[in-house]
C-alpha positions as CSV (number, residue, x, y, z in Angstrom):
1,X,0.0,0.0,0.0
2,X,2.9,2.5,0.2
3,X,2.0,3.9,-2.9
4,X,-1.4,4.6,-2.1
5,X,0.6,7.3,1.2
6,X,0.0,11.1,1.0
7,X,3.5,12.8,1.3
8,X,4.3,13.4,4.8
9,X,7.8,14.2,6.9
10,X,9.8,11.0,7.0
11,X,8.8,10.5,10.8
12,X,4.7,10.5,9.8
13,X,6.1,7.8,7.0
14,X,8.3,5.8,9.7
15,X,5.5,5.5,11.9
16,X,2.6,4.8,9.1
17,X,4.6,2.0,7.4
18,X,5.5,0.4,11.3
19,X,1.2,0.8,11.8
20,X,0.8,-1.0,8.4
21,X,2.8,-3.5,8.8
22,X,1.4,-4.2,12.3
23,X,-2.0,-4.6,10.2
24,X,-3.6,-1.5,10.3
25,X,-5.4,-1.2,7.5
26,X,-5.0,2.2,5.7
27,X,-6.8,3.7,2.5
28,X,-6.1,7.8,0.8
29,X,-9.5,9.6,0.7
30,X,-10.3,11.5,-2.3
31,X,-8.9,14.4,-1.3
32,X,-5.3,12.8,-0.2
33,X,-5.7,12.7,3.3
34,X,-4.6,9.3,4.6
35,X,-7.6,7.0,6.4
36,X,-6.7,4.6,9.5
37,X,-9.5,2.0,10.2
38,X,-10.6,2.2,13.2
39,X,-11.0,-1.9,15.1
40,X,-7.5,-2.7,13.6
41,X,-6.0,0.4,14.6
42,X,-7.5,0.0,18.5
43,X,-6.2,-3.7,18.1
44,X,-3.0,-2.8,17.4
45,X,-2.5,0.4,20.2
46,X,-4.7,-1.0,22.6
47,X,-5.8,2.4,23.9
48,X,-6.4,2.9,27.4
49,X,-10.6,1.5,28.4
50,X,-11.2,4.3,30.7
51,X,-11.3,7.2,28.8
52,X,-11.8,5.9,25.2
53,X,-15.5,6.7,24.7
54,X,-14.3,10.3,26.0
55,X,-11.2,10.0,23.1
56,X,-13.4,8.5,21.0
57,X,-16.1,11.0,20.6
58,X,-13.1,13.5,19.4
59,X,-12.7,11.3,16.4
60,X,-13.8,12.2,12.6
61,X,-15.4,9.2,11.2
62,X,-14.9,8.1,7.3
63,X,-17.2,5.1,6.8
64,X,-15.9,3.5,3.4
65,X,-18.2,0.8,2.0
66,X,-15.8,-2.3,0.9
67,X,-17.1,-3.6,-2.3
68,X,-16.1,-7.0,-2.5
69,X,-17.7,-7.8,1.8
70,X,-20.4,-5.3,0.8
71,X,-19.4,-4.4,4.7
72,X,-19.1,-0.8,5.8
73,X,-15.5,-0.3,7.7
74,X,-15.0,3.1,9.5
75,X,-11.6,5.0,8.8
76,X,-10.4,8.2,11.4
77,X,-7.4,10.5,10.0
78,X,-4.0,10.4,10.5
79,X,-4.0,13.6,12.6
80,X,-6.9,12.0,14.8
81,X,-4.9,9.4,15.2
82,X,-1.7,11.4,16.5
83,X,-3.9,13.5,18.3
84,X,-6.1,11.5,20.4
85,X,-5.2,7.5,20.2
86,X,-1.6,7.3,19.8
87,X,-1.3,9.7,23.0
88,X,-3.7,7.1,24.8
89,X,-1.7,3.6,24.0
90,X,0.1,2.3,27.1
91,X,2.6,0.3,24.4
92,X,5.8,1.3,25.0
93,X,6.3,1.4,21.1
94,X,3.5,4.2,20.9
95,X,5.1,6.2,23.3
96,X,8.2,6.3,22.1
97,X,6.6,7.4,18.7
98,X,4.9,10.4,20.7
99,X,8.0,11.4,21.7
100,X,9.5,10.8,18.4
101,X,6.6,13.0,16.7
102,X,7.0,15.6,19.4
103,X,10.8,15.9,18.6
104,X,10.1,16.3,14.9
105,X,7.8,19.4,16.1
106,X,10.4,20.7,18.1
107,X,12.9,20.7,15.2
108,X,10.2,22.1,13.3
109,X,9.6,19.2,10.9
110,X,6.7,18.7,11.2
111,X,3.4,21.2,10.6
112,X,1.5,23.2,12.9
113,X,-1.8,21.0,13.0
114,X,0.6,18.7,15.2
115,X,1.5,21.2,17.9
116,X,-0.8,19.5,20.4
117,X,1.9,16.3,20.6
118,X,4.2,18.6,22.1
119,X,2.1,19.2,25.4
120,X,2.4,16.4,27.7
121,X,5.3,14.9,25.5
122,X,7.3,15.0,28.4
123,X,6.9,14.6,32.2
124,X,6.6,17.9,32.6
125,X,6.5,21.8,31.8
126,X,10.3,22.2,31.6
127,X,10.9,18.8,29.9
128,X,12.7,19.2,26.7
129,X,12.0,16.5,23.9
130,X,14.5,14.2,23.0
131,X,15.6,13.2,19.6
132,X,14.5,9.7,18.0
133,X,16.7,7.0,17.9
């Protein structure tokens, strides 16, 4: 499916092509914004239970209808996804993508619409983010 990614910063691409590969099943909407679906992408960052419904509700929802099941799957975007389930996942491999995605900001490679990874990136106020391994 890599053909079918928008351009975005190389960290956005690291961290798409680790989600795909993990089975999270991705589609480009018709304006080139790039779809997550939402049951494989829970599966995979295992959000926290007690405020999901609360995260959830934050969520933009793409039904796509999927020709060949005749089955409706619903899709959230990628900057849902940074925004209000990856900073939910307990998995240590999400985190360290927040972080990762926060440092990117902080270097300023990544656009504006992503600002809100920065707060609560770190422990606290002062903390600085560290660069990706």
């Amino acid at each position: 499916m890599r053909h079918g990614l928008t351009p975005v910063p190389e960290t956005l691409q690291v961290l798409v092509e680790t989600l795909i590969n993990s089975g999270v099943v991705c589609k480009t909407a018709a304006d080139g914004e790039l779809l997550l679906e939402l049951y494989s992408l829970l599966e995979y960052l295992e959000p926290d239970e007690h405020d999901l419904a609360a995260r959830l509700s934050q969520l933009r929802f793409v039904p796509a209808r999927t020709s060949d099941l005749g089955l409706y799957l619903v899709y959230i975007p990628l900057s849902d996804v940074l925004t209000h389930l990856l900073p939910a996942s307990p998995l240590p491999q999400a985190q360290a993508w927040r972080q990762c995605l926060a440092t990117a900001l902080f270097r300023g490679d990544l656009p504006s619409p992503y600002a809100v990874l920065v707060a609560g990136a770190g422990t606290g106020a002062a903390d600085e983010p560290q660069p990706c391994s």
